[in-house]
C-alpha positions in Angstrom: 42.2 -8.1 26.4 45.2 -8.5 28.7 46.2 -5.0 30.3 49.4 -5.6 29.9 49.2 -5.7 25.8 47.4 -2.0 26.2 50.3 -1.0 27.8 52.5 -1.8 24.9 49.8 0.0 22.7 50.8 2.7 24.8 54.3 2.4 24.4 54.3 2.3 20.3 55.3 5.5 19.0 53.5 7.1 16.4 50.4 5.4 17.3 47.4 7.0 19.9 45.7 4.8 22.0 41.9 5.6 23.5 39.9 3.5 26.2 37.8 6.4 26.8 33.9 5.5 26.6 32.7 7.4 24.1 35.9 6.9 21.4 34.8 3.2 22.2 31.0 3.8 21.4 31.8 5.9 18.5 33.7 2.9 17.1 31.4 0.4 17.7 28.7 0.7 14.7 28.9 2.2 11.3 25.5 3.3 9.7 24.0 0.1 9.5 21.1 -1.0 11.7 23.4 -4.2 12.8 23.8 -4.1 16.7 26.7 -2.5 18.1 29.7 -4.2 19.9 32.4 -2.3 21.6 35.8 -2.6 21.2 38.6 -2.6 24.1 41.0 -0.1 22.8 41.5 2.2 19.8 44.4 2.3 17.8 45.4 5.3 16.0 48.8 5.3 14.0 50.0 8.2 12.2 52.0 6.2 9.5 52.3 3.1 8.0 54.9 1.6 10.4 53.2 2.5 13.4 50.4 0.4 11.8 52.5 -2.4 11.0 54.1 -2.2 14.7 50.3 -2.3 16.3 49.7 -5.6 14.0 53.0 -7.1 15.1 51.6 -6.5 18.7 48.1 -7.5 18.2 49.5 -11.2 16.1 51.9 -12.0 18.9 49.6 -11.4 21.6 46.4 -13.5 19.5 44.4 -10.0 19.8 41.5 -9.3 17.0 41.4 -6.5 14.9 38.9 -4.3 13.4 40.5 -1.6 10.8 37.7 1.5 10.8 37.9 3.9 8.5 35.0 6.8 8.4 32.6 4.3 9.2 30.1 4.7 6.5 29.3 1.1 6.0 26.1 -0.4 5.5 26.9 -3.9 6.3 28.5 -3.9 9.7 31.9 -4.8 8.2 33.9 -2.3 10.2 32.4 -3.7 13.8 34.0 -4.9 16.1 32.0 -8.2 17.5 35.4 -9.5 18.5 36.1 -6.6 20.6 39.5 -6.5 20.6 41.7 -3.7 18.9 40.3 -0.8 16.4 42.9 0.3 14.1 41.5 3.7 13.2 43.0 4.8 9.8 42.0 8.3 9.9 45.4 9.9 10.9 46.7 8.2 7.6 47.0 11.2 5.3 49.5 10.8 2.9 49.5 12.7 -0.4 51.4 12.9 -3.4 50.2 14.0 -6.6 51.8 12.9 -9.8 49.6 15.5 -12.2 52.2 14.0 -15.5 51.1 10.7 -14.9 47.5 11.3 -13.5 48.0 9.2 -10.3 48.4 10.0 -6.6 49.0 8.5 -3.6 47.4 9.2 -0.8 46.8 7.6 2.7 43.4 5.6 3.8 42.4 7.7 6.2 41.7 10.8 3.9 37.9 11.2 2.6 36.6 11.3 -0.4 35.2 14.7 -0.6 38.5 15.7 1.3 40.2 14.3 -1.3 38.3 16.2 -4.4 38.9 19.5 -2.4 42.7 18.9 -2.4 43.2 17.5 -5.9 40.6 20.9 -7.3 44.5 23.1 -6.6 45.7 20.7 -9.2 42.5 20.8 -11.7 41.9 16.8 -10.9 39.8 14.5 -9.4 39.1 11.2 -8.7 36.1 9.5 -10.5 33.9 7.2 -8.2 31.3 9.3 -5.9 30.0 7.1 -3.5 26.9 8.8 -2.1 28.0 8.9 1.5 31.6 10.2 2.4 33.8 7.0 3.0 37.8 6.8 3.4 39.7 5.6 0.7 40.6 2.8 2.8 37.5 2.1 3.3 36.5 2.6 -0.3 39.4 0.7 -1.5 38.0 -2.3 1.1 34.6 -2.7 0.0 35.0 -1.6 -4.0 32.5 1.4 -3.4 31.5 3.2 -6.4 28.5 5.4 -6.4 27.3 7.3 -9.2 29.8 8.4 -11.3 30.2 4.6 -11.9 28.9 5.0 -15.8 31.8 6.6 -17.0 34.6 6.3 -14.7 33.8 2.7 -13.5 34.0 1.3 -9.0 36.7 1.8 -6.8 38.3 -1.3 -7.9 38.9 -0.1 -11.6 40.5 3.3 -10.3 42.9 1.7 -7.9 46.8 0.9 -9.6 48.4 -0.5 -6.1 48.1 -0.5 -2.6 50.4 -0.7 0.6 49.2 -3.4 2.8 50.3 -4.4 6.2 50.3 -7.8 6.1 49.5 -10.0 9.2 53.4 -10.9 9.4 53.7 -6.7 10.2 55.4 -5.9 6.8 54.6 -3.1 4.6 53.8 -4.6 0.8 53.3 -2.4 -2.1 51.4 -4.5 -4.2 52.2 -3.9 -8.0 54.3 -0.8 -9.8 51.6 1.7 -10.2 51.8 1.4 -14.1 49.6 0.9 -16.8 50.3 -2.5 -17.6 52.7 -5.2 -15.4 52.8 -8.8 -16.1 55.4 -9.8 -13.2 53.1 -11.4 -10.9 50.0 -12.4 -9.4 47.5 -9.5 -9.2 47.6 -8.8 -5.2 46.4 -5.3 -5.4 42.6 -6.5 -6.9 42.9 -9.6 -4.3 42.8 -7.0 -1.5 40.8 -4.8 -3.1 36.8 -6.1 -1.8 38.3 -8.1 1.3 36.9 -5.9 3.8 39.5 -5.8 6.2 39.9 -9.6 6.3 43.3 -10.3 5.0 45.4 -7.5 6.4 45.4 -3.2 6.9 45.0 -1.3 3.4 47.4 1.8 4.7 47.9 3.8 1.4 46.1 3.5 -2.7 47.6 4.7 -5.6 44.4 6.2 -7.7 44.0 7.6 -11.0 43.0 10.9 -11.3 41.0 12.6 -14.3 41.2 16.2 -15.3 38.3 18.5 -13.7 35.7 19.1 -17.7 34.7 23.0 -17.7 31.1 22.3 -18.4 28.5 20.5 -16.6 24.8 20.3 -17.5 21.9 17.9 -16.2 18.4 16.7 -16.6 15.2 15.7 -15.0 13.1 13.1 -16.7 10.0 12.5 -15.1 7.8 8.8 -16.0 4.1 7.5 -14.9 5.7 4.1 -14.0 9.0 3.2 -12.5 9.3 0.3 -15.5 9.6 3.1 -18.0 11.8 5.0 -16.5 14.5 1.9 -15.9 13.6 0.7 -19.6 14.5 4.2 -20.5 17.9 3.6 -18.8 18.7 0.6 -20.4 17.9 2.3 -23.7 20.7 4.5 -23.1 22.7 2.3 -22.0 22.5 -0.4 -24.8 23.0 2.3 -27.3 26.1 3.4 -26.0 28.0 6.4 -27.6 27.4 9.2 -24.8 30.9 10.0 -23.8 29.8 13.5 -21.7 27.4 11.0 -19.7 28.3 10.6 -15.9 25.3 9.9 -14.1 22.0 8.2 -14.7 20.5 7.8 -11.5 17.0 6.9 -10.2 14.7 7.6 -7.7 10.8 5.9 -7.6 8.2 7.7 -6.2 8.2 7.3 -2.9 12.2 8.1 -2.7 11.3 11.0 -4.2 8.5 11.9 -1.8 10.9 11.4 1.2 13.2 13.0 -0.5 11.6 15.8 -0.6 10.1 16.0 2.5 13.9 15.8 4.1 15.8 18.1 1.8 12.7 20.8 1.0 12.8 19.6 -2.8 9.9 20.5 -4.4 9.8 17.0 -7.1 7.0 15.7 -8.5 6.5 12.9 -6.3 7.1 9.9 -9.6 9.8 7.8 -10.9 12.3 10.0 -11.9 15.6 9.8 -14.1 18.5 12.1 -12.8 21.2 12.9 -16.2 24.2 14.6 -16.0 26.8 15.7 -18.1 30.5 17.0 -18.3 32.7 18.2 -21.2 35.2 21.2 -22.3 32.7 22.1 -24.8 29.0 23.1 -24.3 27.4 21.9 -27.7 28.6 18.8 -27.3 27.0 19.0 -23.6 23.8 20.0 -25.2 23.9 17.9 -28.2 24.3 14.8 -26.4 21.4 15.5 -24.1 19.0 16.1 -26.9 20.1 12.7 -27.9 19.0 11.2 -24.4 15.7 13.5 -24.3 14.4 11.7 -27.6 15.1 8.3 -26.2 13.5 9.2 -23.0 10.4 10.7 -24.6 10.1 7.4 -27.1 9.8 5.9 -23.0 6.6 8.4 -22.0 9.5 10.6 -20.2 8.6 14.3 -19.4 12.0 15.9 -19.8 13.6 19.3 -17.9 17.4 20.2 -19.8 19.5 22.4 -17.2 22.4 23.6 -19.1 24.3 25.0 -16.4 24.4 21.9 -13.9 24.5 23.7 -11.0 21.1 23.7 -11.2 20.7 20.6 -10.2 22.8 20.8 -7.1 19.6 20.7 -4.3 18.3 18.1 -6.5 21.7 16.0 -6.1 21.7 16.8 -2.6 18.5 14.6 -2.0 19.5 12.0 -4.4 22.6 11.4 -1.8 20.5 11.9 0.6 18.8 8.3 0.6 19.4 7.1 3.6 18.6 10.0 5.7 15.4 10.6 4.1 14.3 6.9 4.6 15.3 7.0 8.4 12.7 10.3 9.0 10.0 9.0 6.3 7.5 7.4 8.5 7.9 10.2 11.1 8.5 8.1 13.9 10.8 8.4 16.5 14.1 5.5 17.0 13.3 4.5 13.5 15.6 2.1 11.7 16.6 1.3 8.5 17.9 -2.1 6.7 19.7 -0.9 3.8 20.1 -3.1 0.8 21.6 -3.4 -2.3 21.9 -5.8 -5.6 23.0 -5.5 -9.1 21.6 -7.6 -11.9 22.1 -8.1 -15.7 20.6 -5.3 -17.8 18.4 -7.8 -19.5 16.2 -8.9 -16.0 16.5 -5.0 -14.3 12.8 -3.5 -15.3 11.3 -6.9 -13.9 13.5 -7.4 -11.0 12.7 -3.7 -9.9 8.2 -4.1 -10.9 8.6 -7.0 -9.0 10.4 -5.7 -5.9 8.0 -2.9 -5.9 4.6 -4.7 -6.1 6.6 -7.4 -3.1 6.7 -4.3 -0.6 3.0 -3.0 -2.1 1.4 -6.2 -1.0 3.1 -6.4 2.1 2.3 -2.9 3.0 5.5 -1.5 3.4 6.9 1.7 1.6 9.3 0.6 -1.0 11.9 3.6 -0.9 14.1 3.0 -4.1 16.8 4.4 -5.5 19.3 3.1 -7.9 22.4 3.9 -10.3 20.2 2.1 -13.0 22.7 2.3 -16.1 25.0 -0.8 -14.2 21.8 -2.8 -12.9 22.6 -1.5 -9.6 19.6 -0.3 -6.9 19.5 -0.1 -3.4 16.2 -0.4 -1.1 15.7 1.3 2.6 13.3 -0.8 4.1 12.3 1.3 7.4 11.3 -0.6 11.2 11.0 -0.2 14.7 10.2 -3.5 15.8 11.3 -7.1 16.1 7.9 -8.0 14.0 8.8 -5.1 11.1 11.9 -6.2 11.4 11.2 -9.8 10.4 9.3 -8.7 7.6 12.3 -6.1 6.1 14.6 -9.5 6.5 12.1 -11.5 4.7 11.3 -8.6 1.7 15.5 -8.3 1.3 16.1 -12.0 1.0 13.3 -11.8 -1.5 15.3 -9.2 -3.4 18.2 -11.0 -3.0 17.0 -14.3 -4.1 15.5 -12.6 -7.3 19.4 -11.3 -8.2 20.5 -14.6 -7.9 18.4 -16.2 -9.9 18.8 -14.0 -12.9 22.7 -13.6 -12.6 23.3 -11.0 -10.5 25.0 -10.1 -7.0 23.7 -9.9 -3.2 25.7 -6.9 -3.3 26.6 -4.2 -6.0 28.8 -1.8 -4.2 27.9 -2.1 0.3 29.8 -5.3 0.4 29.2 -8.5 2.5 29.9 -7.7 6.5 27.7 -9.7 8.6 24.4 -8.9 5.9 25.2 -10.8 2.9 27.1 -13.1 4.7 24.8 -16.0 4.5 24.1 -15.2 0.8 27.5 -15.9 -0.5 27.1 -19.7 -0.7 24.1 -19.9 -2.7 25.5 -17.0 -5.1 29.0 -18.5 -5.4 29.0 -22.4 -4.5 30.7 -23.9 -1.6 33.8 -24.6 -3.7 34.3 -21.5 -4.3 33.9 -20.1 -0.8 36.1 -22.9 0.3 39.0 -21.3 -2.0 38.3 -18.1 -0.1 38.9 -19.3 2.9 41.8 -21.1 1.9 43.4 -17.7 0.9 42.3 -16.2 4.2 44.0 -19.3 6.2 47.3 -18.5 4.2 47.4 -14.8 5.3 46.0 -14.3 8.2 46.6 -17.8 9.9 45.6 -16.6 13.0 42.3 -15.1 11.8 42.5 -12.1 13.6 41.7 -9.4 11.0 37.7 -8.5 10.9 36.9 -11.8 12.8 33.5 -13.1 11.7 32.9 -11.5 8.9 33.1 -12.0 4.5 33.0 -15.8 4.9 30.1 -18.1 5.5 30.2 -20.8 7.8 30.3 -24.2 5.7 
């Protein structure tokens, strides 16, 4: 990067520039195994017209940028393999809570548990619960959802607008946060999922739910991973469970690491994770007893907790995935390729047997966990070695080749980044990927924003 456009970095006010080596080496991964790349500078505004003044800069000077938010990502989307400038959103911290019309605004650099602690003064919160801790920028980028998912639905559904700073340097708000508006083309869902690639996601207007008074769970316990994600689908099918949040699994061997990392004390099988909230307790209880016959008529051994707090260890090591998977083999610079599909309802208890006895013949621990109720499940595949690595690549284009072919996604919820990339034309054609990039070309002409990522080569 020419030194003379980091000296105008320097100059912007309300924006915090850092060269130092390890800002730049803390900004040049995210969780991903994906190899790092460093960038030249960090960019940190403080409000959305510093950000718009460091894109100005960065367009007129033809200088990439990489927008970062907490750098959870499991794709290497937020990398910087351009170098170039990092626009760190993390000093981006507006919030304004509108508790009559259950919305807030709030700035991208604010976390998600940050943001449940802040909006628990005002008895709210807001619904998806990614596992990890992401930004709301970076949630809002990527369409995380997690596993509140069931009943409050992805990112994407909770968002009602966005500001965006467009590649021009203006500040768009992209609909009136209302319930319904038919005065224009939807921008807000278009950036919503772009990963960075068509300009700077600076502030989301969310809806917010009221915070239930009860909260119960349950442990449902299965011989075979099959039954428990037939048992899912059940429940799912049936519908009518509207104190239902979470139906998460874990297969055996998640549940072995998990254990083994958070001191759980599971039985070491495929297990079913429930829980419930309401304002009344019956209904809590009566609901379950619903789902306990169902999962019994599936072989399930069940375990009702009426007082959810219970289950918070058990919770802990379900969101604990990743870290569990890195320390399961025991061995030391262990990595992890982390994957995830989502598939029709109708295919998921085969897609899943199958994915299983791929990584049984191949010798390799298939560590498993999945928000089964939306045909969503995610695989850590553990390596150390170019060879094991090979082998991970090989089982995940497996899995990802079995989604296709029954409907589904390369990616439920960790987005494209440099790992799907090369998925995107056989799951969407090349016409449609040629429409993408058409969009891309009309607003960012420059293609600056999150170079060489979210669209395939043709």
């Amino acid at each position: 990067m020419n030194p003379s456009v980091l000296v105008a970095l320097r100059g912007l006010s309300g924006v915090e520039v850092s060269t130092d080596s390890t800002a730049l080496e803390n900004a040049s991964t995210d969780r991903s195994y994906h190899p790092a790349s460093f960038p030249d500078a960090i960019a940190t505004p403080v409000t959305p017209e510093a950000t718009a003044a460091i894109v100005k800069l960065c367009v007129a000077a033809r200088v990439p940028m990489t927008v970062r938010g907490a750098g959870t990502g499991l794709e290497g989307g937020c990398i910087p393999y351009h170098q170039g400038v990092v626009i760190n959103t993390s000093k981006l911290r507006r919030f304004d809570v509108d508790s009559v019309n259950m919305r807030a605004w709030v700035g991208a650099g604010i976390s998600k548990m940050e943001l449940n602690k802040m909006l628990g003064k005002h008895k709210l919160f807001f619904g998806p619960d990614p596992a990890s801790n992401p930004s709301l920028g970076g949630m809002g980028s990527t369409s995380g959802s997690g596993m509140s998912t069931l009943r409050y639905g992805t990112t994407r559904e909770n968002i009602l607008a966005l500001k965006v700073v467009t590649a021009e340097g203006q500040i768009v708000e992209t609909r009136r946060p209302v319930r319904k508006a038919s005065t224009g083309l939807e921008l807000t869902q278009l950036y919503v999922g772009s990963e960075g690639t068509l300009g700077v996601i600076v502030e989301i207007c969310i809806k917010l739910y009221p915070i239930q008074a009860f909260r119960s769970g349950g442990i449902v316990t299965f011989t075979r991973t099959a039954d428990a994600v037939a048992t899912a689908v059940s429940i799912k099918m049936l519908g009518g469970f509207g104190c239902l949040v979470r139906c998460e699994l874990m297969n055996a061997t998640m549940v072995k690491a998990g254990n083994k990392e958070f001191d759980t004390t599971l039985q070491e099988v495929p297990t079913l994770l429930f829980e419930l909230t309401g304002n009344n307790q019956n209904n809590l209880d009566d609901e379950f007893a619903h789902i306990a016959e169902i999962c019994k008529q599936h072989t399930g051994l069940v375990t009702y907790h009426r007082t959810g707090e219970a289950l918070d260890k058990v919770w802990e090591t379900r969101r604990g995935c990743y870290p569990a998977s890195l320390k399961y083999r025991g061995l030391k610079k262990e990595k992890v390729l982390t994957t995830d599909v989502c598939v029709p309802l109708s295919h998921l208890s085969r897609i899943v047997e199958e994915t299983e006895a791929d990584f049984a013949s191949h010798n390799i621990p298939c560590i498993l966990c999945a928000h089964i109720s939306d045909g969503n499940f995610h695989v850590m595949i553990p390596f150390q070695n170019k060879e094991e690595h090979t082998i991970a690549h090989s089982l995940e284009t497996r899995i990802v080749q079995r989604a296709l072919a029954c409907g589904g996604t390369a990616s439920g919820e960790h987005g494209v980044g440099v790992g799907k990339v090369n998925h995107l034309i056989p799951e969407h054609g090349r016409e449609h990927i040629v429409l993408q990039r058409r969009i891309k070309a009309a607003l960012d002409p420059h293609d600056l924003f999150n170079q060489g990522k979210f669209y395939p080569k043709l």
